[in-house]
Structure formats: structure tokens, C-alpha cells
C-alpha positions in Angstrom: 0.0 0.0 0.0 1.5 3.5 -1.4 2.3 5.7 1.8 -0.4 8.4 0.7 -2.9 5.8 0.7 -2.0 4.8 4.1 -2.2 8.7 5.1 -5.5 8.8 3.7 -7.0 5.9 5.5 -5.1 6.7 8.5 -7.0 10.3 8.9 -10.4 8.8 7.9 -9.5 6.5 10.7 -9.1 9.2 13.1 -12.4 11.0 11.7 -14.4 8.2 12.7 -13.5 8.4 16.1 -14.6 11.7 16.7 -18.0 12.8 16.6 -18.5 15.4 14.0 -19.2 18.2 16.8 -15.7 18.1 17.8 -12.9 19.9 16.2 -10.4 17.4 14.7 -7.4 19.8 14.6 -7.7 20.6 18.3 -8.0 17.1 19.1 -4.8 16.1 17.2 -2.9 19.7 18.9 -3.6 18.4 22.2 -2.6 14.9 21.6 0.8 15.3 19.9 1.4 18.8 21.1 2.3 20.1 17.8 1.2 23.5 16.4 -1.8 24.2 14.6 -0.1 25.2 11.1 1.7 21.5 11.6 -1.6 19.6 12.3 -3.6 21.2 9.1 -0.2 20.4 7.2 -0.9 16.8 8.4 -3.9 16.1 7.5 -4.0 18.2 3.9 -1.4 15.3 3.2 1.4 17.5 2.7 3.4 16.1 5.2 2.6 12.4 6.8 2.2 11.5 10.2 5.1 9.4 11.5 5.3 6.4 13.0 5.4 7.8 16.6 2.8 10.3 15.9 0.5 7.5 14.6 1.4 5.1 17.5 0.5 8.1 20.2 -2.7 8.3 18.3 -3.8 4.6 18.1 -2.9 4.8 22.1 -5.1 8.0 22.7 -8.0 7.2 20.0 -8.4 3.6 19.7 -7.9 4.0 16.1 -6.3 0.7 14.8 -3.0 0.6 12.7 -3.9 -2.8 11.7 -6.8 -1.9 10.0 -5.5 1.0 8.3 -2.6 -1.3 7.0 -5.0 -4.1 5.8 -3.2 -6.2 8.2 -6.5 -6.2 10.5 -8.4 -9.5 11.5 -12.2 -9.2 11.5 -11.8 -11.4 14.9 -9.5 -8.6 16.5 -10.4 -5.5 17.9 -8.6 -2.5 19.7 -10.0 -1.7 23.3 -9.1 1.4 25.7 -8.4 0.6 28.8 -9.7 2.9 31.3 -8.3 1.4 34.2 -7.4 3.6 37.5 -3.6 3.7 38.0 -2.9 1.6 41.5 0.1 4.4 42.0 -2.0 7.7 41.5 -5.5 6.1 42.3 -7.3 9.1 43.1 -5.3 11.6 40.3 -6.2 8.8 37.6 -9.9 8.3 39.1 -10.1 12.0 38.3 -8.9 11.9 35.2 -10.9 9.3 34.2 -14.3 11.2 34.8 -13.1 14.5 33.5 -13.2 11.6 30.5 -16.8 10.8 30.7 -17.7 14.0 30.9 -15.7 15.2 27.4 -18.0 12.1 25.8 -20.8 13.2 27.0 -20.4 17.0 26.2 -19.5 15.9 22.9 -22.5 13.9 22.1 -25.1 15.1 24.3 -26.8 17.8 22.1 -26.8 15.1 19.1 -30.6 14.5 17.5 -28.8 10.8 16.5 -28.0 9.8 19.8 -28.9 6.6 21.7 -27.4 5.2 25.2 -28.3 2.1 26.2 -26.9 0.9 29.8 -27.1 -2.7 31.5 -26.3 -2.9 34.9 -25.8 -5.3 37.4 -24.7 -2.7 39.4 -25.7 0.8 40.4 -24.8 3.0 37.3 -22.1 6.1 38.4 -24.4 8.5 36.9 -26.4 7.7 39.6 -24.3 7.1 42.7 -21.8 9.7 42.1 -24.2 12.5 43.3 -24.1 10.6 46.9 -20.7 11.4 48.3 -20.1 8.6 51.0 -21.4 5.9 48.5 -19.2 7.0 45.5 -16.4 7.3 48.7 -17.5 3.7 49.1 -17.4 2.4 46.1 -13.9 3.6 45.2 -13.1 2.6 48.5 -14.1 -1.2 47.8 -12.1 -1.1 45.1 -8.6 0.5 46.7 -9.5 -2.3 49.1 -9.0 -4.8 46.9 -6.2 -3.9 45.1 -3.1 -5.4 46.9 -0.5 -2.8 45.8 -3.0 -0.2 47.0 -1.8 -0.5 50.9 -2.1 3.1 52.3 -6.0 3.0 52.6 -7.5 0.6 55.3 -9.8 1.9 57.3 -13.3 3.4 55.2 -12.4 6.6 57.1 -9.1 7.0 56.3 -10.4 7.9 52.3 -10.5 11.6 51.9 -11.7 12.6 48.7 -11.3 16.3 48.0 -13.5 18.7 46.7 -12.4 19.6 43.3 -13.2 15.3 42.8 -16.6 15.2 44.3 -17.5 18.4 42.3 -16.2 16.8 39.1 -18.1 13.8 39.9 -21.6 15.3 40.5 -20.7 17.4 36.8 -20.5 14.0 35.8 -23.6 13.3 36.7 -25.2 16.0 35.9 -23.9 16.2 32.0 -25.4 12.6 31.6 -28.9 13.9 32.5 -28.6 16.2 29.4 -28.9 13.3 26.9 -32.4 13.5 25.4 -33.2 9.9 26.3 -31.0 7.1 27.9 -32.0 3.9 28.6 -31.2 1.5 31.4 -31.4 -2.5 32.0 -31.0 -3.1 35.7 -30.1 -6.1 37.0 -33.2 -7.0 40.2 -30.4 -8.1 42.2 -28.7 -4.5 41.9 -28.9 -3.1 45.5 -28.6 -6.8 47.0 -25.1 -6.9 45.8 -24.1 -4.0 47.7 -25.6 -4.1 50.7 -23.1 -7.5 51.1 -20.2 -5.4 49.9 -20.9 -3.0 53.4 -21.9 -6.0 55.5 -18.7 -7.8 54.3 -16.2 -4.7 55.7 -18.3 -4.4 58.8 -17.8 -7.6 59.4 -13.7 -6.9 59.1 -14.3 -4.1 61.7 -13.4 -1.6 58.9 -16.7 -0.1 58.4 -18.2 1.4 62.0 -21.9 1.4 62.8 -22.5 5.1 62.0 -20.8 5.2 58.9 -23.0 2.1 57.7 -25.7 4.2 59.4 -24.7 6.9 56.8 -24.2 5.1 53.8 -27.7 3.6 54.8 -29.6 7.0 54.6 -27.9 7.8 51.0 -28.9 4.7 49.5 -32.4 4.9 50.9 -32.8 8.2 49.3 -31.1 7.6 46.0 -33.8 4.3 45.8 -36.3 7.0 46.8 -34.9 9.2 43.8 -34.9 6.5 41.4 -38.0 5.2 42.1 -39.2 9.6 41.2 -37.2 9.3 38.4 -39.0 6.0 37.3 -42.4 7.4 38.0 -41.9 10.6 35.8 -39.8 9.0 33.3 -37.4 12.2 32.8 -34.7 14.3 34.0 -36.2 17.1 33.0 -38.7 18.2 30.3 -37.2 17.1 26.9 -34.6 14.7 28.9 -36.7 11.5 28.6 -35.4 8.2 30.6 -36.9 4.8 30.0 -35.9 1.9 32.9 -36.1 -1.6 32.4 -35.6 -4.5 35.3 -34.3 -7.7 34.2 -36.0 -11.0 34.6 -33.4 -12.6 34.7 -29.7 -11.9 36.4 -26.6 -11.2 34.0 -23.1 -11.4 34.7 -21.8 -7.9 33.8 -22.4 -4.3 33.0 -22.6 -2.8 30.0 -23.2 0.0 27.5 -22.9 2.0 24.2 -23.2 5.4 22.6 -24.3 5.8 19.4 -24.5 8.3 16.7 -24.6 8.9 13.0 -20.8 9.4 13.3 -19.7 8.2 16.6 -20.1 4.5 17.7 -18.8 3.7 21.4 -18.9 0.4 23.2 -18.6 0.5 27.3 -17.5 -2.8 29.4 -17.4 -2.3 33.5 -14.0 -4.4 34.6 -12.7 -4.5 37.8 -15.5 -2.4 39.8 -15.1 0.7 39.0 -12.7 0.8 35.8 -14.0 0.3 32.1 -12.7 -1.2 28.8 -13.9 1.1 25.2 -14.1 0.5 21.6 -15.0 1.9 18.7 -14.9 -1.2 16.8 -18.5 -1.3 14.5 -18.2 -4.9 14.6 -18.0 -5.2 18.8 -20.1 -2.6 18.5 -23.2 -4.3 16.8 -22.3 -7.3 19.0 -23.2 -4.8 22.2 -25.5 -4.0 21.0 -27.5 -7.1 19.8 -26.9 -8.4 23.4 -28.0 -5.4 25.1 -31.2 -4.9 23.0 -31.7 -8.8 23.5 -32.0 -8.4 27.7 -35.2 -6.1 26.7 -36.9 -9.2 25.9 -36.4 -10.5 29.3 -37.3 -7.3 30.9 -40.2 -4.9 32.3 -40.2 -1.4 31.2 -41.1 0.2 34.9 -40.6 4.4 33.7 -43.7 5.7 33.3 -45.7 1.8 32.9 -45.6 -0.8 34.6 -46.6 0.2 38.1 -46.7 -2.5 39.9 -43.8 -4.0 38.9 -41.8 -0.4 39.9 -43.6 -0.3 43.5 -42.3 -4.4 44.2 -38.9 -3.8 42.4 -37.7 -0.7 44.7 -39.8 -2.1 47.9 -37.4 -5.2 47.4 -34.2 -2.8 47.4 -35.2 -1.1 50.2 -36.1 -4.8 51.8 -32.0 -5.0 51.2 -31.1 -2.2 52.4 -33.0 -2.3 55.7 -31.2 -5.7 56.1 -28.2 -3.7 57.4 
């Protein structure tokens, strides 16, 4: 393949990452910090991007080489990992939802868009607006990791607030998508209420702090179960919840538009894998769209399903 071809395909490459409402030449600025006059040189053809340059994009994009060389498998695809640094946890958990919230600036105003979420777990865009939860849920996970050894105690975890502000933005940029879907999992709250009773049962959780993280979870059940009822955010910022039937093993997601295709994968707690592959893409999607069948829409409809599925997470929760 001539090397102008590979230019070519290499910048229609990076195009299709980007959703059209972004400016490519900024992008490309802040990612190789080169000047603007040197981008635009770049990607009129004049001058080719080099092998580094490429490389630094295919780390920061997802954008395949393989592919653009014709050396791509159709059983291969190129994932982001969004994992949370175990050195810098709290600088690279930051860093990570300043992320989410670039996506979802970038796509939220788009008449194409559709999100679709299944969770087994409670959804951050939900949680994060309750600071001891989010605390504990990044806590569980520090926990965990074994090269993470500074953190024991529940109350030795400070977050600062320049982090809980960026986290309820976070929140509240998702809540400006015109209409997002969720699949939870019925077993959602059940799982968590044994992730506290575990640590108090380690003596590293006291009684008042579960008492705490007890009153937040009540009221954001009590605030999904509004949310379900009206079936919006806001006028114009539509929400449609499903429960699940049935229990699956993971959570997972996608954004779609006309121009910008975005698989989501929850590893390790807290931390997510991305593509922009199409074809893991439609995969996600199948699956996802699949669940529905196994599922009760409970926003707006289905009443009686809504009141039993929240009095049964509050049924957990009370267990503490």
C-alpha cells in the first residue's frame, strides 16, 4: 500500500472516532502537542504523520494501525483501557471522569443519539451524586487492590472537593442526553448491601458510617424510584428503565451516533474497557437490546412492577 494511501485511510480513521461536533485539529494539537499550522499540514497530506505520531494516536484514539494497514483480523479489535492507575488512584480516578464527561459534552446535544446501559450494578451516573457511596465504592475497590496498601480503614479515604464536584458534573452532564435507557439487573442493591456488611464484618466499616451510607442509599432508591415514575430528568430529557427478569453477569453500554459508535464494558468495579470497533459494536448492541426481551419497562408503565422492584431494594437495604 503506497504511503499516501495509508495517510488517507489513517485520517479517515481518526475522523471516525470523533464525533462530527468536535474539532479534529484541536484534538490532534492536544494529543501530539504540535502546532496548529503542523496539524492542518498533516492532515492536507502535505506532510505524513510518523510512526510515533501514529502510534500516540492509536494509544489515545483507539484508532487501529492494523486496519488502516489491511493487516486487521475481522476477529481482533482494539479496546481502551480505562483502568485507575494503582500508584495515583485518586489523580487517575479523576482523570478518568473528567473523560466521561468530554464524551458526553461531545455527544449530548446530538438528535442521533442513543445510550443504552445494563447494569448489574448501580450506574455512576447515579451514585456519584451521593458522596459517601461514590467514597465507598472507590473505597471497595482500593481495598482490593493489593498494591493499593495506604488506605485501610473506610475513614481513612478523603476525597477532595475539586473530585466530588467533578463527579456530580458528571452526573449532571449525563442527565442532558435527550433519552438514555437502562437494563438493571433486580439483584442490583442486594449486591451492595453485602459489599458493606462484608467490611463491617472486618471491623473496617463502624456502625454510623454504615448508618450513613444507609440514609444515602435509601434516598437515592427514593430518587430512582421519582425518576422512574416521571420517566425524565427534566422536560425534553426522557429516561426509560427496564428491570431484568433474569440476572446477568456484567455491565454494559454503548453510545451511538450517526458518526460516533462507542462500546462501554465495567472491569474490575469501577474501571472500564472502550471501543469503537462497528463490529464489537453491533455485538453490544444485539446483546444489550436482547436483555429487553427479558425485561419490564417500569418508567412511566408498569406500576406494579416499579412499587415491588424498589420495595425489594429497600427490603436490602434495611437488612443492614
Amino acid at each position: 500500500m503506497k504511503a499516501k494511501t495509508l495517510n488517507e485511510n489513517f485520517i479517515e480513521a481518526i475522523k471516525e472516532k470523533i464525533p462530527n461536533s468536535v474539532n479534529l485539529a484541536s484534538v490532534l494539537m492536544d494529543t501530539l502537542y504540535i502546532g496548529k499550522e503542523a496539524v492542518y499540514r498533516r492532515l492536507r497530506g502535505e506532510v505524513p504523520f510518523t510512526f510515533t505520531e501514529a502510534s500516540i494516536i492509536s494509544n489515545s484514539l483507539g484508532v487501529s494501525l492494523d486496519r488502516v494497514s489491511g493487516a486487521n483480523s475481522p476477529k481482533n479489535a482494539l479496546f481502551t483501557l480505562n483502568v485507575i492507575d494503582h500508584k495515583h488512584p485518586l489523580d487517575t480516578y479523576h482523570a478518568q471522569i473528567e473523560n466521561y464527561i468530554r464524551i458526553y459534552k461531545a455527544v449530548k446535544d446530538n438528535p442521533t443519539l442513543e445510550w443504552y446501559a445494563a447494569s448489574n450494578i448501580i450506574p455512576q451516573v447515579f451514585y456519584l451524586d451521593h458522596d459517601n457511596l461514590a467514597r465507598f465504592l472507590l473505597y471497595k475497590w482500593m481495598y482490593q487492590h493489593e498494591r493499593i496498601s495506604y488506605i485501610k480503614y473506610f475513614s481513612g479515604l478523603k476525597i477532595s472537593e475539586g473530585l466530588r464536584e467533578k463527579q456530580k458534573e458528571y452526573v449532571k452532564v449525563s442527565k442532558e442526553v435527550a433519552l438514555s435507557n437502562f437494563i438493571w439487573d433486580n439483584m442490583m442493591f442486594c449486591s451492595l448491601v453485602n459489599d458493606i456488611r462484608y467490611f463491617v464484618g472486618i471491623n473496617l466499616i463502624t456502625r454510623e458510617e454504615v448508618d450513613v451510607l444507609k440514609g444515602e442509599i435509601c434516598c437515592l432508591i427514593d430518587v430512582l424510584e421519582q425518576l422512574a415514575a416521571k420517566g425524565y430528568h427534566k422536560p425534553g430529557k426522557s429516561i426509560r428503565i427496564y428491570v431484568s427478569n433474569i440476572n446477568f453477569e456484567a455491565s454494559y453500554g454503548y453510545l451511538k451516533t450517526d458518526d460516533f459508535k462507542l462500546s462501554i464494558l465495567r472491569l474490575y468495579s469501577i474501571n472500564e474497557i472502550t471501543t469503537a470497533d462497528r463490529e464489537v459494536f453491533e455485538l453490544q448492541k444485539e446483546w444489550i437490546h436482547s436483555l429487553r426481551k427479558y425485561s419490564t419497562l417500569i418508567s412511566i408503565s408498569g406500576e406494579t412492577q416499579r412499587i415491588q422492584f424498589f420495595e425489594k431494594q429497600r427490603q436490602y437495604v434495611n437488612s443492614l
